[in-house]
Structure formats: structure tokens, C-alpha cells
C-alpha atoms as an extended CHARMM CRD file, in Angstrom:
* protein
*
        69  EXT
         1         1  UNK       CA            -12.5340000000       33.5220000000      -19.0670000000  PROA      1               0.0000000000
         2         2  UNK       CA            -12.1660000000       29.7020000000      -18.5200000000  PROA      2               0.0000000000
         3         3  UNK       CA            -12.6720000000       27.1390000000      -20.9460000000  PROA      3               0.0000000000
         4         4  UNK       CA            -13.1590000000       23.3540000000      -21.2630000000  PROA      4               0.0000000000
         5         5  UNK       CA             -9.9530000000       22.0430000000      -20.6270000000  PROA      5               0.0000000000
         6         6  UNK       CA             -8.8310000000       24.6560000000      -18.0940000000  PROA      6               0.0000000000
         7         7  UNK       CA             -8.2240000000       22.5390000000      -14.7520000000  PROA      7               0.0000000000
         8         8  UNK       CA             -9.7810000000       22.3700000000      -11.6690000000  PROA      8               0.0000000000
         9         9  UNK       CA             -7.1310000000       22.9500000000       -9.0340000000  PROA      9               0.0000000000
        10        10  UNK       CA             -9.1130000000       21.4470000000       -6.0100000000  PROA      10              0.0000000000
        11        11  UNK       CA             -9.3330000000       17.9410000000       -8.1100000000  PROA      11              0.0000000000
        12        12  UNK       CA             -5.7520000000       18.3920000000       -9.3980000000  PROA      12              0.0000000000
        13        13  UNK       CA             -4.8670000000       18.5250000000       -5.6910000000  PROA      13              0.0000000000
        14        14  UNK       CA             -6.8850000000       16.0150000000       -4.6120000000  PROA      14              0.0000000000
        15        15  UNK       CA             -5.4220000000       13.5940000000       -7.0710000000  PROA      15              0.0000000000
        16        16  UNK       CA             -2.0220000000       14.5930000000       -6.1640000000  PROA      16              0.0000000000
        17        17  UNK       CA             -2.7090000000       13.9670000000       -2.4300000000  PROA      17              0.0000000000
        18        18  UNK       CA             -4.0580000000       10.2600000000       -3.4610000000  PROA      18              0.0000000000
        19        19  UNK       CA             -1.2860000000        9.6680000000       -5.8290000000  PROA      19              0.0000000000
        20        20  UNK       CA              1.2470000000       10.9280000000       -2.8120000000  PROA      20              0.0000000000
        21        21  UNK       CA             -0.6690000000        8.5870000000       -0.3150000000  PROA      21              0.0000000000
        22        22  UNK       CA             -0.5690000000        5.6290000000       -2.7000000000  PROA      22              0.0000000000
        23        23  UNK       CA              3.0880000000        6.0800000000       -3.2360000000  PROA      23              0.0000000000
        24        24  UNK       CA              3.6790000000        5.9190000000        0.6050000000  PROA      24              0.0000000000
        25        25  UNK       CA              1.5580000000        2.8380000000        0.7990000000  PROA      25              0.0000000000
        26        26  UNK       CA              3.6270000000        1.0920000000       -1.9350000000  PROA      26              0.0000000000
        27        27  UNK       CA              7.1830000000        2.2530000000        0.0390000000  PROA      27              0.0000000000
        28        28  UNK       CA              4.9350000000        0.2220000000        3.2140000000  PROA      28              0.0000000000
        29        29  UNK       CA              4.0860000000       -2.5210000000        1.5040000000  PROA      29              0.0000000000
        30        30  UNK       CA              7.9980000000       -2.7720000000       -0.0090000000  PROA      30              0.0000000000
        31        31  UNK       CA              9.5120000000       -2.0110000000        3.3670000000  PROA      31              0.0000000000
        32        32  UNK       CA              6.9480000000       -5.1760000000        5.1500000000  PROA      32              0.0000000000
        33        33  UNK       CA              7.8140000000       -7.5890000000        1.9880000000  PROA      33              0.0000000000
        34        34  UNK       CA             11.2150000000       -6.9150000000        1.7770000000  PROA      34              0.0000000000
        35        35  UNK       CA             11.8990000000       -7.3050000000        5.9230000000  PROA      35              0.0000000000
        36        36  UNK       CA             14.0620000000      -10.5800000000        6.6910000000  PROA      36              0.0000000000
        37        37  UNK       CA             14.2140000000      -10.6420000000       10.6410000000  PROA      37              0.0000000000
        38        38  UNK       CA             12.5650000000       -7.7070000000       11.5280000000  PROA      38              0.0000000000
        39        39  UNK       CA             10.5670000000       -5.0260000000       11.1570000000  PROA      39              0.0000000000
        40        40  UNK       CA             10.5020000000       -1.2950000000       13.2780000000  PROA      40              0.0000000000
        41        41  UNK       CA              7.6540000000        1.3170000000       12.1380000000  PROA      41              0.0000000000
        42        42  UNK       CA              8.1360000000        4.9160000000       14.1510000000  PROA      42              0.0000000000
        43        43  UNK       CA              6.0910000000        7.7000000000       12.8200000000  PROA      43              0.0000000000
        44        44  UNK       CA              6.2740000000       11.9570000000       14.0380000000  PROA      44              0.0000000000
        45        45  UNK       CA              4.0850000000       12.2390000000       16.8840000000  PROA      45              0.0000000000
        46        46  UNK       CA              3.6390000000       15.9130000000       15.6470000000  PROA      46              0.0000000000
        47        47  UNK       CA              4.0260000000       18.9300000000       17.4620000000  PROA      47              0.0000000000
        48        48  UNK       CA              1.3470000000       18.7550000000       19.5290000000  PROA      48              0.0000000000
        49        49  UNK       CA              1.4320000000       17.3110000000       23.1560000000  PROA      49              0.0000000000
        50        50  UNK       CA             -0.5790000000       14.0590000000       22.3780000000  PROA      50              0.0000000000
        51        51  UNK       CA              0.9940000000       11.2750000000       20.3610000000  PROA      51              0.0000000000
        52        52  UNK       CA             -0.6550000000       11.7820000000       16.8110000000  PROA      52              0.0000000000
        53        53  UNK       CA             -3.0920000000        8.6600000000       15.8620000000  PROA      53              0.0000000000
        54        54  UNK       CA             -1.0120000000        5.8400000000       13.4180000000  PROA      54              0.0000000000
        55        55  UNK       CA             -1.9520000000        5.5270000000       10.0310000000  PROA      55              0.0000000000
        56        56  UNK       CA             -4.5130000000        3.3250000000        9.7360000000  PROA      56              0.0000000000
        57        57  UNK       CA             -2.5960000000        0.9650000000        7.3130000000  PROA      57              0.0000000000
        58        58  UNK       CA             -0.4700000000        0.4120000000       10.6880000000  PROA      58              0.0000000000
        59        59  UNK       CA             -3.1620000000        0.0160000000       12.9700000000  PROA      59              0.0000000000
        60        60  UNK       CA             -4.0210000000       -3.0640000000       10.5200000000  PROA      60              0.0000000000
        61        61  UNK       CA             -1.1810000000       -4.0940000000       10.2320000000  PROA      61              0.0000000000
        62        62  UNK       CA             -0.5860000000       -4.1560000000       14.1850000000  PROA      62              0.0000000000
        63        63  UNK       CA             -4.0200000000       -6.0470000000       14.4930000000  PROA      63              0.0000000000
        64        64  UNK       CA             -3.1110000000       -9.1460000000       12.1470000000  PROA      64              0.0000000000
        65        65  UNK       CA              0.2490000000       -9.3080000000       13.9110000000  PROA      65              0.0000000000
        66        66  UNK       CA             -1.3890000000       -9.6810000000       17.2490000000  PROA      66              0.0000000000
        67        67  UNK       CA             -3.3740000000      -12.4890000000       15.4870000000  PROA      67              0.0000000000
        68        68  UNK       CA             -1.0580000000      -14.2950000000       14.5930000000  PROA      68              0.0000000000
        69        69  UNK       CA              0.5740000000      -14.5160000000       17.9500000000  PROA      69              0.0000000000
């Protein structure tokens, strides 16, 4: 028998997948701020045989840069 303050895995790991996401974002943001010449970004392609789609913090990131040139 459950009671009130039993948890709810599926929100326990959904907040530990946003918490694990934010945390990546934050290394980003460091990694951009912190860059004095320049900056590379690779990312796994996967295992498939098509390149896997970048993070769309990237593809943001690529768009202002092509602004600004």
C-alpha cells in the first residue's frame, strides 16, 4: 500500500532528466563565456548512419553567429 509521501518515479525521473539537461546547459554557457580566441563544439553523431540532429541550444547558437557575420 502507498501513501502520501511515497514518490512518483516517472516525475522523479523527469526532474532528474531536467536537472541533468540544465546542468549541461550551464557547462555550455561556461564553456561559450569562458572562450578567449575560439570556440569548437563536436557532438556523437550516434550510432546510426545519419548524423544525429544538434542540440537545439547549438543550432541557436550557430544562427546568431551567422548574424553577426
Amino acid at each position: 500500500m502507498l501513501d502520501s509521501t511515497a514518490y512518483d518515479l516517472a516525475k522523479v525521473d523527469e526532474q532528474a532528466f531536467y536537472a541533468y539537461a540544465a546542468e549541461r546547459l550551464r557547462l555550455l554557457y561556461v564553456g561559450i563565456t569562458r572562450a578567449r580566441s575560439d570556440l569548437w563544439i563536436s557532438w556523437n553523431t550516434g550510432k546510426g548512419k545519419e548524423p544525429s540532429r544538434l542540440a537545439l541550444p547549438i543550432v541557436h547558437l550557430q544562427g546568431w553567429l551567422d548574424q553577426q557575420a
